[in-house]
C-alpha positions in Angstrom: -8.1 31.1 -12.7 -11.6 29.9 -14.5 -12.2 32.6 -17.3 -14.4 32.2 -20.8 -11.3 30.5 -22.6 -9.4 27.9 -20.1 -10.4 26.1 -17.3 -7.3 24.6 -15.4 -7.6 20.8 -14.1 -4.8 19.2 -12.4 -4.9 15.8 -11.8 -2.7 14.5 -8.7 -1.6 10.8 -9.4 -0.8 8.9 -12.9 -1.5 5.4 -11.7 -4.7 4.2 -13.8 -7.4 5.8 -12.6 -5.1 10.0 -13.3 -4.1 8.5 -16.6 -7.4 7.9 -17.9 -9.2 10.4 -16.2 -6.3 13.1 -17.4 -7.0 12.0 -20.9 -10.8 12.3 -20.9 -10.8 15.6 -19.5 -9.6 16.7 -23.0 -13.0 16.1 -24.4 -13.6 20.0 -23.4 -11.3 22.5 -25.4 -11.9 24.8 -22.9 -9.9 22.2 -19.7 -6.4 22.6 -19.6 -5.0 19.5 -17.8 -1.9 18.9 -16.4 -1.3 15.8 -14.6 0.9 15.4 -11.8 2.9 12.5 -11.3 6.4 11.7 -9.1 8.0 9.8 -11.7 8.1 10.5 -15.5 7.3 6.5 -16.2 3.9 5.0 -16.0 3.9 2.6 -13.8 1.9 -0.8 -14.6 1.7 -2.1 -10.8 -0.5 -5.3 -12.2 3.0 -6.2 -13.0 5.2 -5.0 -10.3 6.0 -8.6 -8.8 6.9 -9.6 -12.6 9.2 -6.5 -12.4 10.9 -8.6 -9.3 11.2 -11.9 -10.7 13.0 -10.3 -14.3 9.9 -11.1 -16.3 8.9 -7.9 -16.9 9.9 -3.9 -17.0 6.1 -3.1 -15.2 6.8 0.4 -16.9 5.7 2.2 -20.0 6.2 5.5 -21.5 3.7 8.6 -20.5 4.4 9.6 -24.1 2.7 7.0 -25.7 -0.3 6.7 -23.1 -1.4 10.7 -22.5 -3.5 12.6 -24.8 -1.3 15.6 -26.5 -3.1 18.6 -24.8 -2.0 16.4 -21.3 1.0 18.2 -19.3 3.1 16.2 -17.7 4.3 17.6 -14.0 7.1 15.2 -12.5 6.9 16.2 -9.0 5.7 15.6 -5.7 2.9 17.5 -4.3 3.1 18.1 -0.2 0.1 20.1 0.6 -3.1 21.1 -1.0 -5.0 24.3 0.1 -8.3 24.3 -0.9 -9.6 27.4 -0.1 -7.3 29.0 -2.5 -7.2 26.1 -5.1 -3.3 25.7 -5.2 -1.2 22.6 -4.8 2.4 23.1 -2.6 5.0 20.5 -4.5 8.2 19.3 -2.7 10.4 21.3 -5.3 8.9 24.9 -3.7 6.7 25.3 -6.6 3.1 25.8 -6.5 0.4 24.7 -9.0 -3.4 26.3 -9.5 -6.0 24.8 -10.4 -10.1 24.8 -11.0 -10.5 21.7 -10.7 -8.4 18.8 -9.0 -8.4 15.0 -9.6 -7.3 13.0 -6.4 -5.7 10.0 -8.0 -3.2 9.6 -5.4 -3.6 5.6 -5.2 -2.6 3.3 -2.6 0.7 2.4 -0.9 1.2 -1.0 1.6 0.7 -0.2 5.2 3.1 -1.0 7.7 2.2 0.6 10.3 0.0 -1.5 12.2 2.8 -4.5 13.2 6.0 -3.8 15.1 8.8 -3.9 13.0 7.6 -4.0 9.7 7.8 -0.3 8.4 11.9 -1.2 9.5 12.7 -4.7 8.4 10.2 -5.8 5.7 10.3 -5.0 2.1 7.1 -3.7 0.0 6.1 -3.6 -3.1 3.1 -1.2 -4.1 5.9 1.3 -5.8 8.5 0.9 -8.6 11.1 2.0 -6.5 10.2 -0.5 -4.0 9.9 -3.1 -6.1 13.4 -2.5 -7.5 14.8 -2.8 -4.3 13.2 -6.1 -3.8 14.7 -7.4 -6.9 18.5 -5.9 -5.8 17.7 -7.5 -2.3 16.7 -11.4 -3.6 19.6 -11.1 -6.4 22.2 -10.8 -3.4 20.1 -13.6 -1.3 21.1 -16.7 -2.2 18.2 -19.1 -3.3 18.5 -21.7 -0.7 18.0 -18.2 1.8 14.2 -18.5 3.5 12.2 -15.9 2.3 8.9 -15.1 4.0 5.7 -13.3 2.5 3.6 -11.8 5.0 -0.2 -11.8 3.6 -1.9 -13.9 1.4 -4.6 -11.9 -0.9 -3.9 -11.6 -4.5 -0.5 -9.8 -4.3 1.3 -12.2 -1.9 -0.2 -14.8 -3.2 1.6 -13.4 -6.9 4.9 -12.8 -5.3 5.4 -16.2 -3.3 4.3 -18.1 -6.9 6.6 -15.6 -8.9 9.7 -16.4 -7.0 9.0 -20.0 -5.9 8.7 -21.0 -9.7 12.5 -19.6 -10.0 13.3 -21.8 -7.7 13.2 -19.5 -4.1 12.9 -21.2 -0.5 9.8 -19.7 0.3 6.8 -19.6 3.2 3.6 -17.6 2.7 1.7 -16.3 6.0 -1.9 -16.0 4.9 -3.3 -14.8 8.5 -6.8 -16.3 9.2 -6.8 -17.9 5.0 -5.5 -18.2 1.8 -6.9 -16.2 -0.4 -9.6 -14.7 1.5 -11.9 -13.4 -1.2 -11.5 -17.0 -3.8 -14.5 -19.2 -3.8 -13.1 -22.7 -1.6 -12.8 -24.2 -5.3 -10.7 -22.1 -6.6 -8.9 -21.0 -2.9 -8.1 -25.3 -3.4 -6.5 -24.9 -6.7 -4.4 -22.0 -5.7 -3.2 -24.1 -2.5 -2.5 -26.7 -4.9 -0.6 -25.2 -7.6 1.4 -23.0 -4.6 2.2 -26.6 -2.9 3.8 -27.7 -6.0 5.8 -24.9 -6.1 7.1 -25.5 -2.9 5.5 -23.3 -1.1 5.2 -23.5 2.5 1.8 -22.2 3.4 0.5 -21.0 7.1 -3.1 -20.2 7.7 -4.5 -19.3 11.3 -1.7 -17.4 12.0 0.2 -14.0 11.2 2.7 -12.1 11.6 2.9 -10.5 15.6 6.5 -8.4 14.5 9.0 -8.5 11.8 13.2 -8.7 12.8 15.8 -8.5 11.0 16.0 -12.1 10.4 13.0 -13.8 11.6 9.2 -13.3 11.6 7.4 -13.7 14.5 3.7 -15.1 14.4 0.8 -14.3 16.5 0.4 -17.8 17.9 4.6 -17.7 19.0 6.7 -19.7 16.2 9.6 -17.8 14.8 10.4 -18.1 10.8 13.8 -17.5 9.5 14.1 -15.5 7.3 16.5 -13.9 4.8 13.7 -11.7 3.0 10.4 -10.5 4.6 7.8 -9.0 2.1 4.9 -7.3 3.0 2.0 -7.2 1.2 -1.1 -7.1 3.9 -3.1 -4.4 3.7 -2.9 -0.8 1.7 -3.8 2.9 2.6 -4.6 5.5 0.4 -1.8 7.9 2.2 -2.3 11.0 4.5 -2.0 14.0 1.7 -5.8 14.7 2.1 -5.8 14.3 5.8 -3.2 17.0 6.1 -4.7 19.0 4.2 -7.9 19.2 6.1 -9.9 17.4 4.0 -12.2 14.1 5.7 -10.8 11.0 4.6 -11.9 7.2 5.7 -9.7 5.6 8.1 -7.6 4.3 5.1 -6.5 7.4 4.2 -9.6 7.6 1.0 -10.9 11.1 0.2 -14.0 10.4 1.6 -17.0 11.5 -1.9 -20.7 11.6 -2.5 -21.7 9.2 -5.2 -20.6 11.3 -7.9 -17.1 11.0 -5.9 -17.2 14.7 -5.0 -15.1 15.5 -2.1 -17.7 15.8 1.0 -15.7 19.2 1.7 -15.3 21.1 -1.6 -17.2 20.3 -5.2 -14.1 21.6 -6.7 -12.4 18.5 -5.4 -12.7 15.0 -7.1 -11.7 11.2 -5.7 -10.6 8.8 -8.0 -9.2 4.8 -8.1 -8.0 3.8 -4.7 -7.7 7.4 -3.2 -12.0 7.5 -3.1 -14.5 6.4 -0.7 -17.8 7.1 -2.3 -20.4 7.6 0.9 -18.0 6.0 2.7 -18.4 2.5 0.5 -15.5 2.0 -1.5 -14.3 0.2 -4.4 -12.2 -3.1 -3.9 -8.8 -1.8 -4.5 -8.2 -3.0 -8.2 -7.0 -2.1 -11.7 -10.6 -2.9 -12.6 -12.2 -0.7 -10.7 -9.7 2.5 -11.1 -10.5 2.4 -15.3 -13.9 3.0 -15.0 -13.6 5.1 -11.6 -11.4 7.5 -13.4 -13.7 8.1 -16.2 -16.5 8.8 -14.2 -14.4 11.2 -12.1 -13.4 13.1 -15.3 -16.9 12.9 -16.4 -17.9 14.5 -13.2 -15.4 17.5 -13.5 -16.6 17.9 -16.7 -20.6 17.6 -15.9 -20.1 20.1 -13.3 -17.9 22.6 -16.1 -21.0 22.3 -18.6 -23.5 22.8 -15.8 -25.3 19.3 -15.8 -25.8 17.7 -12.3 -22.9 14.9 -12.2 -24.2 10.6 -12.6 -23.8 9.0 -9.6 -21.1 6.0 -9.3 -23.3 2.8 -10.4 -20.7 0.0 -11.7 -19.2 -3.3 -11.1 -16.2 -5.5 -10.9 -17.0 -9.0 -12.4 -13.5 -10.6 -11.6 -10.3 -11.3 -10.1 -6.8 -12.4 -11.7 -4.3 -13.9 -9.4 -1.3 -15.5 -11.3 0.7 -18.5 -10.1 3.6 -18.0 -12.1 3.9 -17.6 -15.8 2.3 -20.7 -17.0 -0.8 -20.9 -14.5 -3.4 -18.5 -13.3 -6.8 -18.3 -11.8 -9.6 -16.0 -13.4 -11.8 -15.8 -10.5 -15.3 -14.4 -11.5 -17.4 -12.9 -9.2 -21.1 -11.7 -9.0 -21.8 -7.8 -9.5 -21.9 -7.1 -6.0 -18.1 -8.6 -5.9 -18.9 -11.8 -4.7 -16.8 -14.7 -5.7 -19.2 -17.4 -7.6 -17.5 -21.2 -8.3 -16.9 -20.5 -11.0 -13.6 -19.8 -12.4 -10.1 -20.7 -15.0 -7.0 -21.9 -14.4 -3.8 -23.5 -15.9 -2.9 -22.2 -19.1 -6.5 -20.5 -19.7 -6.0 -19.0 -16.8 -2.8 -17.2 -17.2 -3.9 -16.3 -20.8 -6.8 -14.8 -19.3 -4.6 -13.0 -16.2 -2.4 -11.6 -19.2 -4.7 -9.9 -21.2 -6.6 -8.2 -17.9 -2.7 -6.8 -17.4 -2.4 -5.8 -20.9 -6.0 -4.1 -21.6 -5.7 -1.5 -19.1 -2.7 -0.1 -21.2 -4.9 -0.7 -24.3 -7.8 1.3 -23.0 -5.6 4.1 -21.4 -3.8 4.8 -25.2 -7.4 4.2 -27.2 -8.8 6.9 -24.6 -5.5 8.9 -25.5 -6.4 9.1 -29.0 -10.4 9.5 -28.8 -11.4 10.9 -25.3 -14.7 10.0 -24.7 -14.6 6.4 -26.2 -14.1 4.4 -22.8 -17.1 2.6 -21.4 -17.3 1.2 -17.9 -18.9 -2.2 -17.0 -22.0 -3.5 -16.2 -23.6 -1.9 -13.0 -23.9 -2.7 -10.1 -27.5 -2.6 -9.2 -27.2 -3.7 -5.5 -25.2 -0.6 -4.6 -28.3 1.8 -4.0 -29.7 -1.4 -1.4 -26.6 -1.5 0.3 -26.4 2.6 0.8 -30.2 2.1 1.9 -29.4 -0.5 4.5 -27.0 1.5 5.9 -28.7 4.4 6.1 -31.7 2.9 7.6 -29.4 0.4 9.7 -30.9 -2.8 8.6 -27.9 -4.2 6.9 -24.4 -3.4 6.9 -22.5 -2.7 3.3 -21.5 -6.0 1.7 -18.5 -5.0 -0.1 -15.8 -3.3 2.1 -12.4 -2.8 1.2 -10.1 -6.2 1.2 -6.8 -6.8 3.0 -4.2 -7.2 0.8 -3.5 -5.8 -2.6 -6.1 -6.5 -4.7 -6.1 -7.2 -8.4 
């Protein structure tokens, strides 16, 4: 496939870490890049419980976010086989390639609490969350609905339909928010509260019925609705196709998130464990992890040794509705510090960390090349060295819960 006038490069996933990446692949005349994606909408997740309340579409058009020389492929790929560099999709066709992209994201796992895969709705997909909206809009509002977790996502969705008026309980497991500072885990418990909110921490969900939620320490919730938001995977695609993955499903990378089984293979946004380490699963940290995966593919096209991943995520947005928010920031090895922005501030804040990521995906559209990651994060090598020596363990793991 590689010859002296095209090299091919197929990205697999157009969540926000394939879209970028597709686009600054076109730096190089020589890539051809086609990205592969199961639906012909982008999908702006950031905004999938909007999409569920009627506040937003969460949807915007690959046309006017992909570079021109980007092929669009709507389809479903099954199986990938290495060795021969060709990608099976659910249609029957097959796709070559020189390079791939593993962008395949994240999805909510279910699998881990009897009942939920069955009787609990999700919402990590457009087509999920469409079915939560068709769901509520035949529930009537009086009708208990529970949310099972409580990181940023349930914590979005219980806020979201509470401020239009839903009967609603939110089952945080061990806390509320687990990754806010206690100041500003206080204010969401507050603003929630005046919602109407009923919130349970110390306790989760033990199995999902029909009906009723069952928690770990034996009460029984009614409920009309269950959503599920605790906990995401990265999918089994890689796994199946022989390639080592983490536990959640992550292509396991080196630091230049190379594939630990073929250099021809890139990870990307939630879909990549660097050594094992990854990223908090986040829109902020798929921008700048799909720029340095394109970068890689194209280091390793030009025949430079590849950067290794260095950066940071300084924040995190949870909104409580459309008129409140908290702008949690946090140190550069993701720590939450106390400080942080609420109320109208806050939500200002949340809405401009959902709209820049469209912003920065259409600017890198139009000038490949011009996106530029955050600060780094200069505690990463000590964490890989305390591992490695086994004096420490890594600090930042992967959070339950979707993370924004």
């Amino acid at each position: 496939m590689q010859n002296n006038s095209s090299i091919e490069v197929v990205v697999l996933g157009g969540g926000y870490a394939g879209t970028i990446a597709a686009n600054r692949l076109t730096q190089d005349p020589r890539v051809r890049v086609t990205l592969v994606n199961a639906r012909p909408q982008f999908v702006e997740r950031v905004r999938l419980h909007q999409l569920v309340a009627g506040s937003h579409a969460a949807v915007a058009d690959f046309s006017d976010l992909l570079a021109p020389r980007v092929r669009l492929v709507v389809g479903t790929v099954t199986a990938i086989d290495a060795p021969r560099r060709t990608l099976s999709l659910e249609d029957g066709s097959t796709l070559g390639y020189d390079y791939l992209v593993y962008a395949v994201g994240s999805a909510t796992d279910t699998a881990h609490v009897p009942g939920a895969a069955d009787h609990a709705l999700t919402l990590s997909t457009l087509e999920e969350a469409e079915r939560l909206r068709a769901v509520l809009a035949g529930t009537p509002d009086t009708a208990p609905v529970v949310v099972v977790g409580a990181g940023p996502l349930g914590i979005e969705v219980a806020a979201e339909l509470a401020e239009r008026g839903r009967a609603l309980t939110l089952v945080c497991g061990a806390q509320l928010g687990p990754y806010l500072h206690p100041r500003a885990r206080r204010r969401v418990a507050r603003r929630l509260t005046e919602l109407g909110v009923a919130i349970i921490e110390g306790a989760g969900a033990a199995a999902v019925h029909p009906h009723r939620v069952v928690l770990d320490d034996g009460r029984e919730l009614p409920s009309a609705a269950t959503v599920w938001t605790v906990g995401f995977a990265a999918g089994g695609l890689a796994r199946r196709s022989g390639l080592r993955t983490d536990a959640e499903g992550r292509l396991l990378t080196d630091e230049t998130l190379t594939s630990v089984d073929d250099e021809r293979i890139v990870a990307t946004g939630d879909a990549a464990a660097p050594s094992g380490l990854p990223m908090r699963m986040s829109c902020q940290a798929a921008l700048p992890l799909g720029s340095h995966a394109a970068d890689t593919v194209l280091s390793r096209i030009a025949g430079r040794e590849p950067a290794e991943w260095d950066r940071a995520i300084g924040a995190m947005c949870i909104s409580l509705g459309r008129a409140d928010a908290v702008f949690q920031l946090s140190r550069l090895d993701d720590t939450a510090t106390p400080v942080f922005a609420s109320g109208r501030v806050g939500a200002m804040l949340k809405e401009e960390a959902c709209a820049s990521p469209i912003k920065q995906i259409s600017k890198e559209a139009r000038k490949p090349g011009s996106h530029r990651s955050p600060a780094r994060d200069r505690s990463r090598a000590a964490k890989l060295a305390a591992r490695s020596t086994g004096t420490g363990e890594p600090a930042a793991a992967v959070r339950e819960s979707a993370a924004r």
